[in-house]
C-alpha positions, 0 to 999 in steps of 0.5 A: 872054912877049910882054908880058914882052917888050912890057913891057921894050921900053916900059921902054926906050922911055919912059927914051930918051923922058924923056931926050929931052923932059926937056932941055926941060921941067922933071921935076916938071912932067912928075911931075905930070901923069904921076902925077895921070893915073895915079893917078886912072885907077887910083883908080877901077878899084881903086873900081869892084871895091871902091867908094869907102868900102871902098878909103878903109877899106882905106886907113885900115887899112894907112895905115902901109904904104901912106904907106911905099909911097907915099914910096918910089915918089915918091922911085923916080920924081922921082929917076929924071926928074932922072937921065934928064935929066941923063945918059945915059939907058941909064946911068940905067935899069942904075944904078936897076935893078940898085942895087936888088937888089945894095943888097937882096942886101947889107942882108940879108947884114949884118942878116939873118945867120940867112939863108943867101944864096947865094954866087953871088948875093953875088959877083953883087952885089959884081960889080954894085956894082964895075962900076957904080962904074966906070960912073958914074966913066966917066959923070962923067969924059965918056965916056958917050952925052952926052959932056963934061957938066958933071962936076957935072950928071952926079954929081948924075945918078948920085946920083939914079939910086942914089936911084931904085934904092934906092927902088925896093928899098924899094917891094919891101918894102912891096908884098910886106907889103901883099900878105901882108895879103891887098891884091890889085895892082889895090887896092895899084896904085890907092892907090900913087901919090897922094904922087908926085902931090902931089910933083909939084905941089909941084915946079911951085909951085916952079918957080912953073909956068912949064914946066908947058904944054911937060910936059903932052904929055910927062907924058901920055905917060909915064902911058901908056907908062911906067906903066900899060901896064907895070903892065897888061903885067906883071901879064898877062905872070907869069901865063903865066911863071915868076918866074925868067923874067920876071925875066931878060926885064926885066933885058934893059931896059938893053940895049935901052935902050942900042939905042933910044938910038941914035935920039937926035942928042944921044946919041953912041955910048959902048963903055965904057957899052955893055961895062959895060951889059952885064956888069951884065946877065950879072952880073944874070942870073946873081944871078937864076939863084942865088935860083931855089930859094930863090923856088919857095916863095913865094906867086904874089901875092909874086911878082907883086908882086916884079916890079911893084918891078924896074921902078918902074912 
């Protein structure tokens, strides 16, 4: 429980950080430092268990999955940067966490028919999708944390935000095959993040690498407190709680989201974002409580994957 918690807290922390730092330095400059970092401490501890060869052997054997993987986290990640910098930060978080599992809820009800999906989990995220339209219209109309934005800027943050969650659904996916094909979380987590890397540095070639000093603090920081102690915390703390448990904590990420943002002088206070925040995370919850039974039957290494997808760390 403390380091469901912990985890939920650095959650926040990290996108109110982001939010802030990305005003003045470029995300795919941030990208890639954060992800070169991570992805070479990751690398080794996964080859320190497995060495070299045989982590390069795994990875020729499920190239297909693991590039899938791959796409799919740098797509969560570069997507989510550019909605922390260009909206409110606790709009971004809601919009990419809770996208995902309404979008997953939906794909299956229409091309999964011989599933039978709780009623309640299909009318959470209808819900979900109908309160985050009338978020994101909100956001773009001048009536979140950062005010009279450009309505353009502010669309495009929204989009990305969609992107980033759907994204991170897909990275649900391609964790769970990549642990049904017997991958520990160490070996999946060490071979996860070379595309995000190279995205990175293609953004800073770009941006012909002008803003790339001022994002080397920034990235750092990022590594550290948005991924690699969230990925450690979360992988300690659903051993000691039920899936269903760890679930609800980490839904309460855009809550404190929404608190720690307070501390940003570029933020003002927003009741319509706080209200719809918080409906999402009571419609969330209560999507959550519908699918306890149908989860009791999974492998614990499905679950632990799972929760590594409701946060793309």
């Amino acid at each position: 429980m403390p380091q469901l918690l912990l985890f939920t807290v650095l959650s926040a922390l990290v996108d109110v950080f982001a939010g802030n730092r990305l005003q003045h330095t470029d995300p795919g400059s941030v990208a890639a430092v954060a992800f070169t970092t991570v992805g070479v401490v990751f690398c080794a501890t996964a080859a320190a268990r497995t060495r070299w060869l045989a982590l390069l052997a795994v990875a020729r054997r499920h190239s297909r999955d693991l590039l899938a993987l791959n796409l799919a986290t740098a797509v969560t990640w570069v997507s989510l940067l550019y909605a922390l910098d260009w909206m409110e930060p606790a709009v971004a978080n809601v919009v990419s966490i809770a996208i995902g599992p309404a979008f997953t809820v939906i794909m299956q009800a229409l091309w999964l028919r011989g599933d039978r999906m709780p009623a309640g989990q299909i009318a959470a995220a209808g819900g979900i999708l109908v309160v985050l339209a009338l978020l994101i219209a909100s956001s773009i109309a001048g009536y979140s944390a950062v005010g009279h934005h450009r309505a353009a800027l502010l669309g495009a943050g929204a989009a990305a935000a969609v992107v980033s969650g759907a994204a991170s659904a897909a990275t649900l996916v391609f964790s769970a095959r990549l642990s049904a094909a017997g991958l520990d979380v160490r070996t999946v987590l060490g071979l996860r993040f070379p595309l995000v890397a190279v995205a990175g540095w293609v953004l800073v070639a770009l941006s012909g690498g002008r803003r790339l000093g001022p994002a080397v603090t920034t990235g750092l920081v990022v590594a550290v407190i948005g991924v690699a102690l969230p990925a450690l915390l979360i992988q300690l703390g659903i051993r000691r709680v039920t899936p269903l448990t760890a679930s609800m904590i980490i839904t309460l990420a855009p809550a404190v989201t929404l608190l720690l943002q307070l501390a940003d002088p570029r933020l003002a206070f927003s009741p319509r974002s706080t209200v719809g925040i918080a409906v999402i995370t009571v419609l969330i919850g209560l999507g959550l409580l519908t699918r306890r039974d149908g989860r009791r039957a999974r492998r614990p290494e499905q679950e632990e994957e799972e929760q590594h997808a409701l946060h793309p760390c």
